[in-house]
N, C-alpha and C positions, 0 to 999 in steps of 0.2 A: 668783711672789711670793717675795721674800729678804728676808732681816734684811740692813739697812742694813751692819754690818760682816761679811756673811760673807765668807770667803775665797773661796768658788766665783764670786762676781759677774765676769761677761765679760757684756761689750757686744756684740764684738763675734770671728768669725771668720773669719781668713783672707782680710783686706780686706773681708769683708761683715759687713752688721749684722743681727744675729738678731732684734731687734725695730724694728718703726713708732713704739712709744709707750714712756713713760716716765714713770714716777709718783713723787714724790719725797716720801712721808709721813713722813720721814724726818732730823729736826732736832737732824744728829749731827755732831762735830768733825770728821771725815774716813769716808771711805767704803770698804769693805772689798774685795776683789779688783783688779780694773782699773777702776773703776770711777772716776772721778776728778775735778775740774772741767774737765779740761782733754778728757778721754771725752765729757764732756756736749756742752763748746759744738763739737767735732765731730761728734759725731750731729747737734746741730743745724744745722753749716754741710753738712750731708749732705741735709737736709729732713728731719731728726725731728721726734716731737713731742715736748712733755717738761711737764709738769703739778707742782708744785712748791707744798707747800705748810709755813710755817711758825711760828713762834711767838714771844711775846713775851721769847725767851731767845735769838734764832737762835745756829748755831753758824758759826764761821768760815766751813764749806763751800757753804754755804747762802748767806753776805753774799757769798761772791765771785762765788759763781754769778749772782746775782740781777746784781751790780756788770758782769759780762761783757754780761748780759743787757739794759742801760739802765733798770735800778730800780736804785733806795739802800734799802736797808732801815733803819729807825732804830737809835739806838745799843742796844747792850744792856738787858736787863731793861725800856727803854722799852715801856709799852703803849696802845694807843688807850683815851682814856676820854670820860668822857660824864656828864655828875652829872644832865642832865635823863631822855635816852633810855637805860635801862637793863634790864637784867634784873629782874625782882622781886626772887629769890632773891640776889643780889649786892648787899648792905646795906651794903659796906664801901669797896671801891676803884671801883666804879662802871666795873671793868673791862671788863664780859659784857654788852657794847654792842647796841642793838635797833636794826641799819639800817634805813632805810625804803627803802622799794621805789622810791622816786621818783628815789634816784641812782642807778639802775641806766641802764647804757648805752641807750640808745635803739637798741634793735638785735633786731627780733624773731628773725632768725637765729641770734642767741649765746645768749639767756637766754627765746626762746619770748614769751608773753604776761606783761607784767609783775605781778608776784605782789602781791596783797593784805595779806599779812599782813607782818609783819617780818622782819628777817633776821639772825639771833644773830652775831657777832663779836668773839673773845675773843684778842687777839693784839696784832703790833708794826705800825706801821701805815709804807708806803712812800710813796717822791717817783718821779716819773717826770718824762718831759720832757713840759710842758706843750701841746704841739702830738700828744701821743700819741693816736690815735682810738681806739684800743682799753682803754682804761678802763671796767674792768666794771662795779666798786664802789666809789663815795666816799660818804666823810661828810658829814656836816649840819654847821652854822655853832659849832653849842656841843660840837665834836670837840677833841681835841686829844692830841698824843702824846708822852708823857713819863715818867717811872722814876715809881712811883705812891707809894713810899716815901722821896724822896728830896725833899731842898728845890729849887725854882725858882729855881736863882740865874740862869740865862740863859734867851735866849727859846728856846721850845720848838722842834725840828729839823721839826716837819712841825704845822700848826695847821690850822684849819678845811678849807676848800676841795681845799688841797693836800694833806691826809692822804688817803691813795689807800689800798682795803682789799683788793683785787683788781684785776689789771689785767694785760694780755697784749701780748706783741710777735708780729707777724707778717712776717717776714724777707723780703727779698729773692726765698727760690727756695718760699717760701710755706711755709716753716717754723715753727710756732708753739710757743710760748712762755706758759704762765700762771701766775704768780706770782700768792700769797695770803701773807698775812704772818699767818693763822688755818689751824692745824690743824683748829680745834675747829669750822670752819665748815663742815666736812665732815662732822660727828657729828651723828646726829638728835639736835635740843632739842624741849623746848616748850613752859613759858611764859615770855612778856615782857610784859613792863610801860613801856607809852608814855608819854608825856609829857601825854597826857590822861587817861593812867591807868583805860585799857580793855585789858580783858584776853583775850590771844587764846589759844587752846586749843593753837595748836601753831603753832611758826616754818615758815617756807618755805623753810626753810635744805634740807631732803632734795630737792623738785623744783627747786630752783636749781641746786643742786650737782648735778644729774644733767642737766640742759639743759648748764651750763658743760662738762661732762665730755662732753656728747656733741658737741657745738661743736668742742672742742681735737680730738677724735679724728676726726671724720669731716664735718666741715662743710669740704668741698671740694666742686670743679666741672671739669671737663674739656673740654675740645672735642675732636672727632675729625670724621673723615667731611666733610671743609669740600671742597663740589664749585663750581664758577665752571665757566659757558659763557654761550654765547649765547641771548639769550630762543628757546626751542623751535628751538636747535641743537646739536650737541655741540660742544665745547670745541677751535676750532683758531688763531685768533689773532681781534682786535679791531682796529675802526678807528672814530675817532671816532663820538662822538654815537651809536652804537649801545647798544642796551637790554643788559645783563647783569645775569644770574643768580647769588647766592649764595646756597648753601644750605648752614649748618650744623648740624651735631648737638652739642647740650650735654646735658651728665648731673651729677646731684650723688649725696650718697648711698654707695645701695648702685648706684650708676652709673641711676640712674631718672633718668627726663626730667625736664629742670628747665623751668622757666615763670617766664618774667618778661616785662616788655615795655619793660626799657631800654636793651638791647645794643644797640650802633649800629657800624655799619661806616664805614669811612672808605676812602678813594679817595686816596691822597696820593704827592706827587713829593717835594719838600720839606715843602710844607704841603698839609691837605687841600684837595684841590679840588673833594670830593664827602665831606658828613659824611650818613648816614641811616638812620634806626633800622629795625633787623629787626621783622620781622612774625612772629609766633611762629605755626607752620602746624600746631602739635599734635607728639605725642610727642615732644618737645626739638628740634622742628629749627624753624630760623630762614630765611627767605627776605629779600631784598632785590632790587628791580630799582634801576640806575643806569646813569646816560651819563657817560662822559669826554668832558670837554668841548676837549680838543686833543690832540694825539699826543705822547707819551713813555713812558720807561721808569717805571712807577708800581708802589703796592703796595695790593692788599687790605688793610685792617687792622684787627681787631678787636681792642680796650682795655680792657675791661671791671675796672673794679677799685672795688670795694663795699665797705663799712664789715662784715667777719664771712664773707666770701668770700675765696674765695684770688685771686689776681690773675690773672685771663684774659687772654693775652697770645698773639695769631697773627697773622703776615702770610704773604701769598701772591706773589711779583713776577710783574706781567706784561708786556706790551709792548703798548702802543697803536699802531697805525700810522695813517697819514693816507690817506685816500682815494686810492681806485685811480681812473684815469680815468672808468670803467664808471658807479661810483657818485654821479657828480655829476648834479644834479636835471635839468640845462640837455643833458643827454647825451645824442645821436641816435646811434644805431646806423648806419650806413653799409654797404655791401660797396663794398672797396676793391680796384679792376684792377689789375694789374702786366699792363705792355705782354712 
């Protein structure tokens, strides 16, 4: 842990990076040692992780980062408000907004079972690209984001639907990215005041915040151990329409068996010409039987890529050959003289 402007801050040495994760509580003009935006978005073209949270003041360092990131953060001093959904104690700017749990991602992997109670957010609220799946937290219809002291002479930079309160990108080499535009949604609250003006004893904001936080840092998946042969032979070459064997190991975690049953393996040249889902045979390992249905140069291919999982991506090339004379149905065996 560092104060944001110390001077000792290093990322990184000697070509290697000394941490996986990266926390940004931290919403200061610039950043002290090496530390930098331009430090960031390389740890993250690296596969970092990087957790990022800010406020309804942000500083420079923080709008570029998020800008690099594909989030806008609203203009300055802007704050998400709310005059029906609010905080009790907040009688004034109606700033110390009560989300409800209903906009929360549909994703039990990122945020666990959806929470009951409300969720505190006192901050600047952001845009993303509307096609982004990783949308943690939006607001309800009567949101809106704007300087809470200032006149409305234009339409507001971010309104209902599209004020986004949290929200993540997941890169390419499956490096994540979680941007909050609330500090404070990381600080235990606890009471708010709904719009039906029932009052709950404490926000959800401490187990959200700790589902999110475990998500960003270790909600990953792996393959290893991926073996292909022939049904009950070991693995020397294939010729049509014969049965094969895949059998892979996946883990998530602390590398523990993962369990699902929608991996699907595909059999492809160009296109597949065998798509079929794995049978999950217990402690993370997946089986499938399949035939190539004509002879070429093909690939195993498992695609797996889930809304809060990292993108599972393997293929295997094998070679299919065409039947040897031997193996045709119509095939008599002879002994043949030479005179």
């Amino acid at each position: 842990t560092y104060l944001a402007d110390d001077a000792s801050l290093v990322q990184s040495k000697y070509g290697e990076f000394l941490y996986k994760h990266l926390i940004l509580f931290a919403p200061v003009e610039e950043f002290g040692g090496s530390l930098s935006v331009e430090a960031i978005t390389d740890f993250v073209d690296n596969g970092g992780y990087v957790l990022v949270a800010g406020r309804s003041n942000p500083r420079d360092a923080l709008m570029e980062l998020a800008f690099k990131c594909e989030f806008e953060v609203d203009e300055e001093n802007a704050a998400v408000i709310d005059h029906l959904n609010y905080d009790i104690s907040d009688s004034e700017d109606h700033t110390l907004v009560g989300a409800s749990p209903e906009n929360l991602i549909n994703s039990e992997i990122v945020i666990g079972k959806k929470s009951v109670g409300p969720l505190l957010y006192r901050g600047t609220g952001l845009l993303a690209d509307m096609e982004n799946p990783l949308v943690l937290l939006r607001v309800v219809f009567t949101d809106c984001s704007y300087v809470p002291d200032a006149p409305i002479n234009e339409y507001p930079h971010t309104v209902r639907k599209r004020t986004l309160l949290i929200a993540a990108l997941q890169a390419r080499n499956n490096a994540r990215v979680v941007f909050s535009g609330s500090l404070y949604f990381f600080s235990v609250s606890t009471v708010q005041r709904a719009q039906d003006e029932n009052l709950h004893n404490k926000s959800d904001n401490q187990d959200m915040a700790t589902f999110i936080s475990k998500w960003f840092a270790f909600g990953r998946i792996n393959l290893k151990n991926t073996v292909r042969k022939k049904a009950n032979q070991p693995p020397v070459a294939y010729t049509i329409t014969e049965p094969v064997v895949n059998e892979t190991l996946a883990a998530d975690g602390k590398w523990q068996p993962f369990q699902v049953n929608d991996i699907q393996l595909e059999f492809v040249r160009i296109d597949p010409f065998v798509r079929t889902t794995l049978s999950d045979i217990g402690g993370g390992r997946f089986r499938s039987y399949s035939r190539s249905p004509m002879c070429m140069a093909s690939k195993f291919k498992v695609d797996y890529d889930r809304i809060g999982y990292a993108h599972l991506y393997s293929t295997t090339q094998v070679s299919v050959q065409p039947l040897t004379l031997t193996q045709y149905e119509r095939f008599i065996p002879t002994r043949i003289r030479t005179m």
